[in-house]
mmCIF file of the C-alpha atoms, coordinates in Angstrom:
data_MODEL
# 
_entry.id   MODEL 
# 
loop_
_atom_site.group_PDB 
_atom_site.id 
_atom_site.type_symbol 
_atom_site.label_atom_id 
_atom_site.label_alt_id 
_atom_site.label_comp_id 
_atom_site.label_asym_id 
_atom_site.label_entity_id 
_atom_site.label_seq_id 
_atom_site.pdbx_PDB_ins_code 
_atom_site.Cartn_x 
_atom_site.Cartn_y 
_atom_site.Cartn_z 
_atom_site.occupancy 
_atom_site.B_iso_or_equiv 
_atom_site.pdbx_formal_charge 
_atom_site.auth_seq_id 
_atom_site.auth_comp_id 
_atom_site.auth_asym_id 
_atom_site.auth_atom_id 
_atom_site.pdbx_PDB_model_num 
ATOM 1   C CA . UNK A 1 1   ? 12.194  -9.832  10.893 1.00 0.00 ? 1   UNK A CA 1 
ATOM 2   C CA . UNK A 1 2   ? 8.837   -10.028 12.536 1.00 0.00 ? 2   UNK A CA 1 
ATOM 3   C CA . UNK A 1 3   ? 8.573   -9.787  16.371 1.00 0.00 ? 3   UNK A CA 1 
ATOM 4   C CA . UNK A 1 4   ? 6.272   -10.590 18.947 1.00 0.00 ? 4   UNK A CA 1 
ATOM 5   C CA . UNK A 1 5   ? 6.285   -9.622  22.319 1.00 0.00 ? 5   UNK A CA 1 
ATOM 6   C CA . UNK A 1 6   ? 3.814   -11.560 24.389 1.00 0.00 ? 6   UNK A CA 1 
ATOM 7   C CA . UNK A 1 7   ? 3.561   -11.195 28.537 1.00 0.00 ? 7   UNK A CA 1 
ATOM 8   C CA . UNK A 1 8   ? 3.251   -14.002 30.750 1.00 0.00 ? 8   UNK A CA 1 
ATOM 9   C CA . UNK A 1 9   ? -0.255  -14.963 31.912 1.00 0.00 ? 9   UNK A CA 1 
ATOM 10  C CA . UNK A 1 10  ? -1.800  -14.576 35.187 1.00 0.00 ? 10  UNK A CA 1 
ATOM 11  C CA . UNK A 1 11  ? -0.173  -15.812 37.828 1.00 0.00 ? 11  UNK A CA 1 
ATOM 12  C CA . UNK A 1 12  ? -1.766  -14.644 40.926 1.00 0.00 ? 12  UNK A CA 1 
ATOM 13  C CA . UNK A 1 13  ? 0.046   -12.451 43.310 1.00 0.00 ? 13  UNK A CA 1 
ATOM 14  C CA . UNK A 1 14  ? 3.435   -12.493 44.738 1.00 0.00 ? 14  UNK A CA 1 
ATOM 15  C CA . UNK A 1 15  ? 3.044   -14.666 48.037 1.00 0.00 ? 15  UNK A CA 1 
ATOM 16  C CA . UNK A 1 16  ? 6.662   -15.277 50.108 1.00 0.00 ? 16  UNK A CA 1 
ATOM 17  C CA . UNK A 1 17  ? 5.079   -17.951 51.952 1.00 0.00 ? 17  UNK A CA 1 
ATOM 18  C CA . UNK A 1 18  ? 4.475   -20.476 48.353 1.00 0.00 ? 18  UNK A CA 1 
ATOM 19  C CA . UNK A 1 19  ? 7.063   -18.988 46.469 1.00 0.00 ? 19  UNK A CA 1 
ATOM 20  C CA . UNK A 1 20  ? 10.285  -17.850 48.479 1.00 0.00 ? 20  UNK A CA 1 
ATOM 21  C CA . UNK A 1 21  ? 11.463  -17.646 45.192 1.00 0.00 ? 21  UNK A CA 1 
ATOM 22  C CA . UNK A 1 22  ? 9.219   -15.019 42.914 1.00 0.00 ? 22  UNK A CA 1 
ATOM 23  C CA . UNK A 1 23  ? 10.955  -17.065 39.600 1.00 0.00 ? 23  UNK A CA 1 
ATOM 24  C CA . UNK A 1 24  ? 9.223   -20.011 40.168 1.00 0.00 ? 24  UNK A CA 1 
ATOM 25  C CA . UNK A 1 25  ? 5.845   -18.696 40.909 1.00 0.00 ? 25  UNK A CA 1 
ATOM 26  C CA . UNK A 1 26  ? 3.180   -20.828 38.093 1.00 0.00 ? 26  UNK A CA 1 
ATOM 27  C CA . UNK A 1 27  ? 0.643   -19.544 35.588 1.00 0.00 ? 27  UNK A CA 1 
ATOM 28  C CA . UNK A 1 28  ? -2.693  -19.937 37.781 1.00 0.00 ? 28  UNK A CA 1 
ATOM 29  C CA . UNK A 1 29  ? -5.746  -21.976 36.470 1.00 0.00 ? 29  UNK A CA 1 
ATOM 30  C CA . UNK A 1 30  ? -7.592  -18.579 35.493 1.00 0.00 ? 30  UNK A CA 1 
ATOM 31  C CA . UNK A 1 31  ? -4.444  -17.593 33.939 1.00 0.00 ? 31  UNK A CA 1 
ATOM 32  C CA . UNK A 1 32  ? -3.887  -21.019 31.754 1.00 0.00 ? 32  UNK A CA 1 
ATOM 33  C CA . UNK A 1 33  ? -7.582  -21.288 30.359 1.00 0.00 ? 33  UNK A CA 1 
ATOM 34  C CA . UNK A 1 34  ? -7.136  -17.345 29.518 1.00 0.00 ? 34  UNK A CA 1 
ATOM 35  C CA . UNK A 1 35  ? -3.829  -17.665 28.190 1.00 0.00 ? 35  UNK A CA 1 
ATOM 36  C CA . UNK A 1 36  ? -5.362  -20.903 25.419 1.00 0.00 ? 36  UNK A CA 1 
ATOM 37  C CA . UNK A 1 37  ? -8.462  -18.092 24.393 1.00 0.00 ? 37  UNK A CA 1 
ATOM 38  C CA . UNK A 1 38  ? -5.371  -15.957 23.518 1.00 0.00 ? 38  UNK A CA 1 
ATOM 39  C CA . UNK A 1 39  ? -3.706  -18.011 21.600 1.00 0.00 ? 39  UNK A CA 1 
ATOM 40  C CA . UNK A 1 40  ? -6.640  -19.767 19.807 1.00 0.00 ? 40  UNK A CA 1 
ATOM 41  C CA . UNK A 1 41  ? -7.403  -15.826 19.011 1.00 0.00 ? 41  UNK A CA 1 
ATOM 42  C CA . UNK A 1 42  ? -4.156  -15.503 17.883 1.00 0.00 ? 42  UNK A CA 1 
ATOM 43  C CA . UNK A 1 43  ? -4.331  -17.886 15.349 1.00 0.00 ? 43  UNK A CA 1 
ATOM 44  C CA . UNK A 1 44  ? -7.752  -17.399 14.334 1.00 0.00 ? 44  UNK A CA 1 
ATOM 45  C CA . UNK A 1 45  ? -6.130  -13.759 13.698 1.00 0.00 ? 45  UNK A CA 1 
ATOM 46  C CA . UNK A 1 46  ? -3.343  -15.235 11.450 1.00 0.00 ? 46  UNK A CA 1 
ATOM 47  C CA . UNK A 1 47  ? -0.516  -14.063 13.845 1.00 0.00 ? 47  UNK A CA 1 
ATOM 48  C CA . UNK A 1 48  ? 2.488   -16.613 12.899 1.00 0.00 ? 48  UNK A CA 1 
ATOM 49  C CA . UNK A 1 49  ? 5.818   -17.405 14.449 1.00 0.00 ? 49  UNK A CA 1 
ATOM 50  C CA . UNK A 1 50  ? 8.775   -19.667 13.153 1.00 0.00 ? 50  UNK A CA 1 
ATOM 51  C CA . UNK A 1 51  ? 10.678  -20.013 16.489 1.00 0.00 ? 51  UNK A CA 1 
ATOM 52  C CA . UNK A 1 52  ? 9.783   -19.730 20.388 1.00 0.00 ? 52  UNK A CA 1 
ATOM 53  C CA . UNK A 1 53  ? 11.700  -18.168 22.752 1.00 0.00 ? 53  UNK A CA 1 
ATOM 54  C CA . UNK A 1 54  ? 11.115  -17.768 26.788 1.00 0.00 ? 54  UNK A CA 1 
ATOM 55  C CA . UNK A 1 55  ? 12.457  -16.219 29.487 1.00 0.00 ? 55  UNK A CA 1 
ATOM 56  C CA . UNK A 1 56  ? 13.767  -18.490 32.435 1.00 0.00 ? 56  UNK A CA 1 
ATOM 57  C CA . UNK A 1 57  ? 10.973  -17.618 35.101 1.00 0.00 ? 57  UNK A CA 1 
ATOM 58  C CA . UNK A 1 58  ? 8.044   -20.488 35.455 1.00 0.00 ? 58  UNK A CA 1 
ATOM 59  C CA . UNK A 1 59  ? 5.168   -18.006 34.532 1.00 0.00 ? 59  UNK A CA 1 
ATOM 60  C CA . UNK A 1 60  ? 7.210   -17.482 30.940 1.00 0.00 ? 60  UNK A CA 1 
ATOM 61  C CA . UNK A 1 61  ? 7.846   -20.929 30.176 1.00 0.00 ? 61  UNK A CA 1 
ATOM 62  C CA . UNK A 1 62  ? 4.271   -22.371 31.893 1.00 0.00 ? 62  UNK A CA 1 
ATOM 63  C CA . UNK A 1 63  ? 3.425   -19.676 28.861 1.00 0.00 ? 63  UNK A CA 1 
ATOM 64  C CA . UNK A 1 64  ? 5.345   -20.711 26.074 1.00 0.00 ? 64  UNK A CA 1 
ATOM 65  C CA . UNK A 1 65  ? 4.553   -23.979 26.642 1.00 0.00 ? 65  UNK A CA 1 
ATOM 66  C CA . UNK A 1 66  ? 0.271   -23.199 25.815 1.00 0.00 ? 66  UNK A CA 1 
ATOM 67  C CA . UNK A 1 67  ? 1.466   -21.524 22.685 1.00 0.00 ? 67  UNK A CA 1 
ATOM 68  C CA . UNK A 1 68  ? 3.392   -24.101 21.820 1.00 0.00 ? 68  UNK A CA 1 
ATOM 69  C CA . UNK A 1 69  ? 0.440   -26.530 22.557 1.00 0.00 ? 69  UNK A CA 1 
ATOM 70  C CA . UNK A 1 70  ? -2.142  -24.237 20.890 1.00 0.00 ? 70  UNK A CA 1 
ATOM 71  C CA . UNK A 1 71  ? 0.235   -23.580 17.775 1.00 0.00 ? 71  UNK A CA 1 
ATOM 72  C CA . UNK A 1 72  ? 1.312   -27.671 17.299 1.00 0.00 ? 72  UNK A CA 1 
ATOM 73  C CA . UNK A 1 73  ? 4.764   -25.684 17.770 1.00 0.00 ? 73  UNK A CA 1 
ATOM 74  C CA . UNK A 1 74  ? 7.037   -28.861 17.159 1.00 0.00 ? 74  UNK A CA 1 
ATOM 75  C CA . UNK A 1 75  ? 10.231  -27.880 19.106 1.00 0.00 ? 75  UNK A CA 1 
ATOM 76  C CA . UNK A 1 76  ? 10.318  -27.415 22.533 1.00 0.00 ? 76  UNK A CA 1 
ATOM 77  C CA . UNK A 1 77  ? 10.602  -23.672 23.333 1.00 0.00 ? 77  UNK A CA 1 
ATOM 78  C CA . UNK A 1 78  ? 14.339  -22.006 23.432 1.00 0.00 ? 78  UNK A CA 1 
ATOM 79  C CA . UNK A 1 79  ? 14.840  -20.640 27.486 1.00 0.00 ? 79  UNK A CA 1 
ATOM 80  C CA . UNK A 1 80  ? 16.583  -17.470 27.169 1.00 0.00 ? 80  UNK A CA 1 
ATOM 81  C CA . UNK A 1 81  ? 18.379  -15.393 30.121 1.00 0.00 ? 81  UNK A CA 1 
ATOM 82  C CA . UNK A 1 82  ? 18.060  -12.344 28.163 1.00 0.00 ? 82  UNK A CA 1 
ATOM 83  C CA . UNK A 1 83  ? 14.366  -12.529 28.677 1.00 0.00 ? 83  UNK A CA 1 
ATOM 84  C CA . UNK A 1 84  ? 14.414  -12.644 32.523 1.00 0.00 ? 84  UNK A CA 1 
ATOM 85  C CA . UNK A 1 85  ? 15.471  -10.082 35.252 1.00 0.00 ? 85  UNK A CA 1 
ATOM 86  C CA . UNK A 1 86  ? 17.458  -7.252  33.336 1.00 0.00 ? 86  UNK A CA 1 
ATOM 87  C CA . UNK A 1 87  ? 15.798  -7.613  30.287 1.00 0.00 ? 87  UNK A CA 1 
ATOM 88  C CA . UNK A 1 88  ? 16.528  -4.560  27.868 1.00 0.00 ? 88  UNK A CA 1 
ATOM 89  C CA . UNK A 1 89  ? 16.507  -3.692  24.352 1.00 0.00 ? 89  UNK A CA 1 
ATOM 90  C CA . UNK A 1 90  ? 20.206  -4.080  23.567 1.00 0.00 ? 90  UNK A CA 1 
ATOM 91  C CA . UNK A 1 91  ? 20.367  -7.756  24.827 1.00 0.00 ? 91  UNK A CA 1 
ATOM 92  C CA . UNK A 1 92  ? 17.126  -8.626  22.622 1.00 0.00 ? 92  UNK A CA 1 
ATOM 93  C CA . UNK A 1 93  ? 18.075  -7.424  19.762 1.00 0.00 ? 93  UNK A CA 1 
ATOM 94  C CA . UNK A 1 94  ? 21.859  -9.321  20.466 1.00 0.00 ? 94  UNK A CA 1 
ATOM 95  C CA . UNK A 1 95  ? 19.390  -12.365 20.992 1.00 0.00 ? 95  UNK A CA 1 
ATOM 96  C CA . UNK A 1 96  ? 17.373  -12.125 17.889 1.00 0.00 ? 96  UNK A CA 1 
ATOM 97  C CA . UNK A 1 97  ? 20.728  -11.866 15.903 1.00 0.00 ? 97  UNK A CA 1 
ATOM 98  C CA . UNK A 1 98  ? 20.788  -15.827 16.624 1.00 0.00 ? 98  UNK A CA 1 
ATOM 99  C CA . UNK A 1 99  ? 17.684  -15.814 13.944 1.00 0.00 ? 99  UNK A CA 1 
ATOM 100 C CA . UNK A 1 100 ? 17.638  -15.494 10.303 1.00 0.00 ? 100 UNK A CA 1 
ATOM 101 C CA . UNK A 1 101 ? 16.665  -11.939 9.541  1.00 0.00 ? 101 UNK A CA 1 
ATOM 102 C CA . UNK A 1 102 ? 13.238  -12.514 7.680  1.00 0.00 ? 102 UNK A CA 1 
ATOM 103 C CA . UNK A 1 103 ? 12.028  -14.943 10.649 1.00 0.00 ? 103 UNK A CA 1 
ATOM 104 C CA . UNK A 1 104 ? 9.372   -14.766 12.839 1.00 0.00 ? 104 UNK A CA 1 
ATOM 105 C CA . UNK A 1 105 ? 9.711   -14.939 16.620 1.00 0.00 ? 105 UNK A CA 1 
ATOM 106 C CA . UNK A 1 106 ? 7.851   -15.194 19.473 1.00 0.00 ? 106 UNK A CA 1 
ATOM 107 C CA . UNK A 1 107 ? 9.280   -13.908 22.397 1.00 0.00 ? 107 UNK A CA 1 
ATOM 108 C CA . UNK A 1 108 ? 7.409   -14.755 25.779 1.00 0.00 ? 108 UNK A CA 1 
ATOM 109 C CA . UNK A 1 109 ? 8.773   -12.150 29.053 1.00 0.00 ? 109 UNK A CA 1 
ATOM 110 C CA . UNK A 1 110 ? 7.859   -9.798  31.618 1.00 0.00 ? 110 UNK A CA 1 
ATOM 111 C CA . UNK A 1 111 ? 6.130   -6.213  32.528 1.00 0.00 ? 111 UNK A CA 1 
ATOM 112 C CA . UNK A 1 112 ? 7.654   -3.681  32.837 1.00 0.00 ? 112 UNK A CA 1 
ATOM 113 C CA . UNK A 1 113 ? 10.631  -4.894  30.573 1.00 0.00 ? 113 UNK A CA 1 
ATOM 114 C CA . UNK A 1 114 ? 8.519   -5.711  27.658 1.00 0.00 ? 114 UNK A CA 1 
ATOM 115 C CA . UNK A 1 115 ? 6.901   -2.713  26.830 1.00 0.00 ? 115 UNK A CA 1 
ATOM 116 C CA . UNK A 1 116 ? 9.883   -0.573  27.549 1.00 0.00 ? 116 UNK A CA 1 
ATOM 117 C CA . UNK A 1 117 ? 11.722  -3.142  24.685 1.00 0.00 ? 117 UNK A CA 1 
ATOM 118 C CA . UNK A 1 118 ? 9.057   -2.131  22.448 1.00 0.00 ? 118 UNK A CA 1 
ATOM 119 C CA . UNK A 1 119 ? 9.056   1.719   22.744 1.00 0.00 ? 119 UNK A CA 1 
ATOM 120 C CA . UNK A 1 120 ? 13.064  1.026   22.288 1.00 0.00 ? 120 UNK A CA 1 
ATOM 121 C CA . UNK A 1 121 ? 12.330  -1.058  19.098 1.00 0.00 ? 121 UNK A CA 1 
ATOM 122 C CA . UNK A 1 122 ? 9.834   1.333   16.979 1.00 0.00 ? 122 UNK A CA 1 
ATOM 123 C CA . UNK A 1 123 ? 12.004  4.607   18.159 1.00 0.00 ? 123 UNK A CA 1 
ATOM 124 C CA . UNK A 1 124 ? 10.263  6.054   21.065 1.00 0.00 ? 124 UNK A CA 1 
ATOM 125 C CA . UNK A 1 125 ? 11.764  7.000   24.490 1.00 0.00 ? 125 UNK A CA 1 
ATOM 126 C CA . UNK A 1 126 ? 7.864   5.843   25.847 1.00 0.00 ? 126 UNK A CA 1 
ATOM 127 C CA . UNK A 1 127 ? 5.428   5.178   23.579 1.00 0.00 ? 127 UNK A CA 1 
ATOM 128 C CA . UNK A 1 128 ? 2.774   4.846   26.695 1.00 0.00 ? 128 UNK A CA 1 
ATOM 129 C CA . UNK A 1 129 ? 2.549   1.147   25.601 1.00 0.00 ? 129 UNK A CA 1 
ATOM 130 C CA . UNK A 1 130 ? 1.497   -1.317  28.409 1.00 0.00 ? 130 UNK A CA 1 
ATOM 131 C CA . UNK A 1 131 ? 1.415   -4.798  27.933 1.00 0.00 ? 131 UNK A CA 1 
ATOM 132 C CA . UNK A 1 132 ? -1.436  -6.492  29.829 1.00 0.00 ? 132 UNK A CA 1 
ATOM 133 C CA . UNK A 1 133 ? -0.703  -10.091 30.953 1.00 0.00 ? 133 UNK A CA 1 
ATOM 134 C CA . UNK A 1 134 ? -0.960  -12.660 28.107 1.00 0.00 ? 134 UNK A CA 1 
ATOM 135 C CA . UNK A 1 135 ? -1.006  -9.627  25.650 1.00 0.00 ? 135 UNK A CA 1 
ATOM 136 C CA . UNK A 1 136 ? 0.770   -9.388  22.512 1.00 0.00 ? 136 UNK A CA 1 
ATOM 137 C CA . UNK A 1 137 ? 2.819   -6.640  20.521 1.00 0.00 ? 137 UNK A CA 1 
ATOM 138 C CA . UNK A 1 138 ? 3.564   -7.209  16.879 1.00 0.00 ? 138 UNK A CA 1 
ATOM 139 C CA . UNK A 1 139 ? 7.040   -4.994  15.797 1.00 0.00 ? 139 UNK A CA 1 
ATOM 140 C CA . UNK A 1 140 ? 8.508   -5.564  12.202 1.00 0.00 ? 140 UNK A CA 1 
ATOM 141 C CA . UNK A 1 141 ? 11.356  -4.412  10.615 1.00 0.00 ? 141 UNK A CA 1 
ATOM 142 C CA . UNK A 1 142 ? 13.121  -4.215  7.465  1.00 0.00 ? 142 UNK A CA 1 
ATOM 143 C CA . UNK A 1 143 ? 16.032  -7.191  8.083  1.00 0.00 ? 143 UNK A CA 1 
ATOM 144 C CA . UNK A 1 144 ? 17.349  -7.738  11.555 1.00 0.00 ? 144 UNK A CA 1 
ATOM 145 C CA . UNK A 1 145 ? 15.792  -5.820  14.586 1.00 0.00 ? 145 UNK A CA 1 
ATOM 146 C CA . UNK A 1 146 ? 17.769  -3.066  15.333 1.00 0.00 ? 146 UNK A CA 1 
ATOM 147 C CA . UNK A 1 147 ? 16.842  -0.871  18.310 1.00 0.00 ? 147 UNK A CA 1 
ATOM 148 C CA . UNK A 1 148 ? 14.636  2.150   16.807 1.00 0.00 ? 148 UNK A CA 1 
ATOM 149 C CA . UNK A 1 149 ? 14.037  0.415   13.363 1.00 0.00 ? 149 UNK A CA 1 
ATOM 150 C CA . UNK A 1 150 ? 11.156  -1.530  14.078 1.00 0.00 ? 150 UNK A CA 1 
ATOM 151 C CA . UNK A 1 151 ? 7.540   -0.222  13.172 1.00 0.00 ? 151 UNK A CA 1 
ATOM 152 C CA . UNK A 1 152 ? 4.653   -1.420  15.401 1.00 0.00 ? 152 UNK A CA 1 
ATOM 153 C CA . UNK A 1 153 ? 2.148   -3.194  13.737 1.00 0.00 ? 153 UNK A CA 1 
ATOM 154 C CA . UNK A 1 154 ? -0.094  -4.144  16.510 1.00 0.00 ? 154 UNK A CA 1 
ATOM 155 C CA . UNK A 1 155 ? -1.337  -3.925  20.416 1.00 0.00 ? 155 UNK A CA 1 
ATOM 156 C CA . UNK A 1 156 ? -3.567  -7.045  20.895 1.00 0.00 ? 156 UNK A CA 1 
ATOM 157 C CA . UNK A 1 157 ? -5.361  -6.708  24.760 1.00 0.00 ? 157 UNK A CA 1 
ATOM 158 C CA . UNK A 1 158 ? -5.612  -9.819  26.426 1.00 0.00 ? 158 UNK A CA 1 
ATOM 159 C CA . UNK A 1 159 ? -9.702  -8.834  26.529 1.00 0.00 ? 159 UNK A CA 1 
ATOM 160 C CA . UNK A 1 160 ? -9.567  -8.404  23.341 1.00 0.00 ? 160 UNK A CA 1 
ATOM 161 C CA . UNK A 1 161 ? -8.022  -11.484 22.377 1.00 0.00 ? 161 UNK A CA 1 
ATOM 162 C CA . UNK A 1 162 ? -10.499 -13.779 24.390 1.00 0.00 ? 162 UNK A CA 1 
ATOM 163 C CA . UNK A 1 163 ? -13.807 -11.994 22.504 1.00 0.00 ? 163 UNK A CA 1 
ATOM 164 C CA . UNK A 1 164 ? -12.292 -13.325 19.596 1.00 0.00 ? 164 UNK A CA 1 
ATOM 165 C CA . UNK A 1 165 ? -11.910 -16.643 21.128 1.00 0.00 ? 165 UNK A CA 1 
ATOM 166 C CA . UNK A 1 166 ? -15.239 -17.375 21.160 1.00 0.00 ? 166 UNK A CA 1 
# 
């Protein structure tokens, strides 16, 4: 199974008076046009996924929903609960189960979750991996994921992403 890991885009601060509630706080403008360089880089890069998974908050699935535009991903993305607040390793991998285990899946979630999932994935208690908004981590493994079985295959910077985008 191939994994990615890709964090939310920019969604401008936290503001109580707009959003009482944090989970329904939107991708910004800056956020959405940065967000499409990524994923146009993404492609142009070859990265791949069969199936599309979100977490529940708006910034995820305002997210999902550009890759899935970018991609021409057919199916409207899968909303997942394990993605959201409480989001660790164990209930990823019990989600990714759900998946054959030679697929390819995208998972779109949250800071400081996601990188902690990864450094659980490949083996590592911290691997000093942080995931910048609309970055992506690449993890494969051998079959299923399994916590500590995955192998990182690659850190792509949001900054990075968006050179290539042009």
């Amino acid at each position: 199974m191939d994994i990615l890991l890709i964090r939310h885009a920019e969604a401008g601060d936290r503001d109580d008076a707009k959003w009482p509630d944090d989970d329904l706080r939107p991708v910004s403008d800056e956020g959405r046009q940065k967000q499409a360089d990524c994923a146009r880089a993404m492609r142009k890069l070859g990265v791949k996924f069969e199936y599309l998974v979100t977490s529940p908050l708006l910034r995820a699935r305002e997210t999902a929903a550009i890759l899935a535009e970018i991609y021409g991903y057919q199916d409207e993305p899968q909303v997942s609960d394990a993605l959201g607040h409480g989001c660790v390793a164990g209930t990823v991998v019990t989600l990714l189960a759900k998946f054959p285990p030679h697929g390819r899946v995208a998972l779109v979630g949250h800071e400081p979750a996601f990188s902690q999932v990864a450094a659980a994935l490949i083996g590592g208690p911290d691997t000093g991996i942080t995931l910048k908004k609309s970055g992506v981590i690449g993890i494969a493994f051998d079959g299923p994921a399994e916590v500590g079985h995955g192998a990182l295959e690659f850190l792509l910077k949001p900054g990075q992403l968006r050179k290539l985008a042009r």
